[in-house]
Rosetta silent file (secondary structure, phi, psi, omega in degrees, C-alpha in Angstrom):
SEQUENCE: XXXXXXXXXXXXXXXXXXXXXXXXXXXXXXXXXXXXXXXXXXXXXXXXXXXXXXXXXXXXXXXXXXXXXXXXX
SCORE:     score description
SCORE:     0.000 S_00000001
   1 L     0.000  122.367 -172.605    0.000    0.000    0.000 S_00000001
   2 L  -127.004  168.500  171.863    1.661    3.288   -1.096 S_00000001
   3 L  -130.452  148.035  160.136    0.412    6.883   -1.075 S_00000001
   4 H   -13.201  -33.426 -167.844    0.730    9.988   -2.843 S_00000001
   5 H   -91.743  -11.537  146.406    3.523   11.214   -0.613 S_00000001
   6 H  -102.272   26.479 -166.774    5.504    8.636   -2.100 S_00000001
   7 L   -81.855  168.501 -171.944    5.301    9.005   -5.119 S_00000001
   8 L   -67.734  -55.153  176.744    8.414   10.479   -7.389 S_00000001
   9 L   -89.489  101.260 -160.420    6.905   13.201   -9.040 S_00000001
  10 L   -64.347  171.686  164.139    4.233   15.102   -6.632 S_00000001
  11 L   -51.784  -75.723 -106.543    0.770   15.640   -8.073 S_00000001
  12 L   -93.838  -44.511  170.748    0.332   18.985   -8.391 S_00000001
  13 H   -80.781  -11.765  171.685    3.503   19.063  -10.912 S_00000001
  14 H   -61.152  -38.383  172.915    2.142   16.254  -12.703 S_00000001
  15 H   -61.204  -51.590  177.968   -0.744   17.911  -13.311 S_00000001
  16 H   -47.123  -40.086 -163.389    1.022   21.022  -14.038 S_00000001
  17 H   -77.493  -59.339 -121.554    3.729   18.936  -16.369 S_00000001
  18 H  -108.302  -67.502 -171.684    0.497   17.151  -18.300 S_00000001
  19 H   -60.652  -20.395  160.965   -1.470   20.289  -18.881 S_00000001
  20 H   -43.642  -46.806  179.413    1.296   22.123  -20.654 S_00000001
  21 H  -121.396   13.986  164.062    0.490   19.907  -23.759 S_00000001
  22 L  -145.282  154.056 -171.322   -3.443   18.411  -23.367 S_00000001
  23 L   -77.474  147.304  158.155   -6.224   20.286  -21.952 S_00000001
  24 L  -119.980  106.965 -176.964   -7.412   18.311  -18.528 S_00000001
  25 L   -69.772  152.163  154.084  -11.356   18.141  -18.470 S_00000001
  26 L   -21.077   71.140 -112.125  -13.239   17.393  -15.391 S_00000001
  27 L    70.683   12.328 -147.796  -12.805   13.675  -14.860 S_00000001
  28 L  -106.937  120.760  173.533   -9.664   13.354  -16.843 S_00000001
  29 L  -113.468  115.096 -177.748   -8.158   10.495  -14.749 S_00000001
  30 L   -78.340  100.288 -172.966   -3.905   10.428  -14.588 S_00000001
  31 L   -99.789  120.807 -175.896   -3.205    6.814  -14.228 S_00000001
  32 L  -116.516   10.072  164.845    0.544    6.757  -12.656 S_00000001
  33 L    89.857 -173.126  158.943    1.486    3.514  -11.772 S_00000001
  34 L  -117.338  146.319  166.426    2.768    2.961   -7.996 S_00000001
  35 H   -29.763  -48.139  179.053    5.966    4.054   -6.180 S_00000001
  36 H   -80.255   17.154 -151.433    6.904    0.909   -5.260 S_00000001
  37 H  -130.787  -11.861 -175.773    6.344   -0.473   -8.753 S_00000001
  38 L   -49.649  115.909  155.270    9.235    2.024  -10.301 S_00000001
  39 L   -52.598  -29.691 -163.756   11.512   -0.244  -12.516 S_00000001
  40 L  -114.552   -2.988  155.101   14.564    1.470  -12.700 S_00000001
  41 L   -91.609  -11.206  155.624   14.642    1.935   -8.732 S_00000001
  42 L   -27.138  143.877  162.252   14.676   -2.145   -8.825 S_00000001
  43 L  -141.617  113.353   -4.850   17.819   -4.096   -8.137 S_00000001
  44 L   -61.010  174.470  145.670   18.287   -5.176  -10.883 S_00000001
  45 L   -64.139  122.013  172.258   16.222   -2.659  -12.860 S_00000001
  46 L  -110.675  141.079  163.459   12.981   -4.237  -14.063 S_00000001
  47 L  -114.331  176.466  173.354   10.984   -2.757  -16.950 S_00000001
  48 L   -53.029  174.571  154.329    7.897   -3.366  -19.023 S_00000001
  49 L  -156.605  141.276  165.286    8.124   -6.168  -21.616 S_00000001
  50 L   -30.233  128.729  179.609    5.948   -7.135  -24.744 S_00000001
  51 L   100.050  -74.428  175.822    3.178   -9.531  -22.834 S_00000001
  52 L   -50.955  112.311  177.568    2.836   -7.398  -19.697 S_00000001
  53 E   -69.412  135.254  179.773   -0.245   -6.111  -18.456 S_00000001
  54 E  -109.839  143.422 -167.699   -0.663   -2.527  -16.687 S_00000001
  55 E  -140.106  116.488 -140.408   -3.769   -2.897  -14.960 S_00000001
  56 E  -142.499  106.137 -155.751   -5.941   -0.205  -13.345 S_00000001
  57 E  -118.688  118.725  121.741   -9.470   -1.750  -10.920 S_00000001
  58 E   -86.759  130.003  168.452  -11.775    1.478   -9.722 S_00000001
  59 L   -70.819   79.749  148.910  -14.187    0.460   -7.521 S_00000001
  60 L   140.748   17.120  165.426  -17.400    1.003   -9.283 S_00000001
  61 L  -111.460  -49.217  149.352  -16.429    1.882  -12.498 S_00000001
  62 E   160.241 -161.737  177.899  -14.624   -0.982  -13.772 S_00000001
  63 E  -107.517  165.679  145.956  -10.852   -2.005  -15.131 S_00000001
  64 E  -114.449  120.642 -165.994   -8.390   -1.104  -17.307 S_00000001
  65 E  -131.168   91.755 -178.910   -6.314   -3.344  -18.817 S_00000001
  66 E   -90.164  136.128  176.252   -3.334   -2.502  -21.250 S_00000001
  67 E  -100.512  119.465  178.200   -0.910   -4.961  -22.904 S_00000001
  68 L   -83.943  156.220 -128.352    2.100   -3.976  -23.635 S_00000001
  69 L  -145.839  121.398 -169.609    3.068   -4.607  -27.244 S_00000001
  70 L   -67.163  141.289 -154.861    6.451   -4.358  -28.874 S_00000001
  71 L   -76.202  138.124  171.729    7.315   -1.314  -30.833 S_00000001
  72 L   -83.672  146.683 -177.621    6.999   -1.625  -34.529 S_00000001
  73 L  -138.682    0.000    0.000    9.342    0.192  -36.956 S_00000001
């Protein structure tokens, strides 16, 4: 269980950082992973890989589930 106050970046510049280049409407949700979930503070550093789900559960709205997918060139 983590909280805002540990997170890397605090909200208020994320928001700030995000709104520079997209407008953020009312409900506009910032999904930002968790602190303890940072890869690159990992020993070793772990990262995404093609095949890995990011997964996002609000309690009464429903999930979100993205697979990450290898970059095509």
């Amino acid at each position: 269980d983590q909280s805002t106050a540990d997170m890397i970046f605090d909200v208020s510049f994320l928001i700030s950082y995000l709104s520079r280049a997209m407008t953020l409407l009312p409900g506009t949700v910032i999904y930002t992973g968790t602190p303890s979930g940072v890869g690159v503070a990992r020993k070793p550093p772990r990262f995404l890989r093609p095949g890995d789900v990011c997964e996002v559960d609000i309690e009464g709205i429903g999930v979100l589930r993205n697979r990450v997918v290898a970059e095509t060139i």
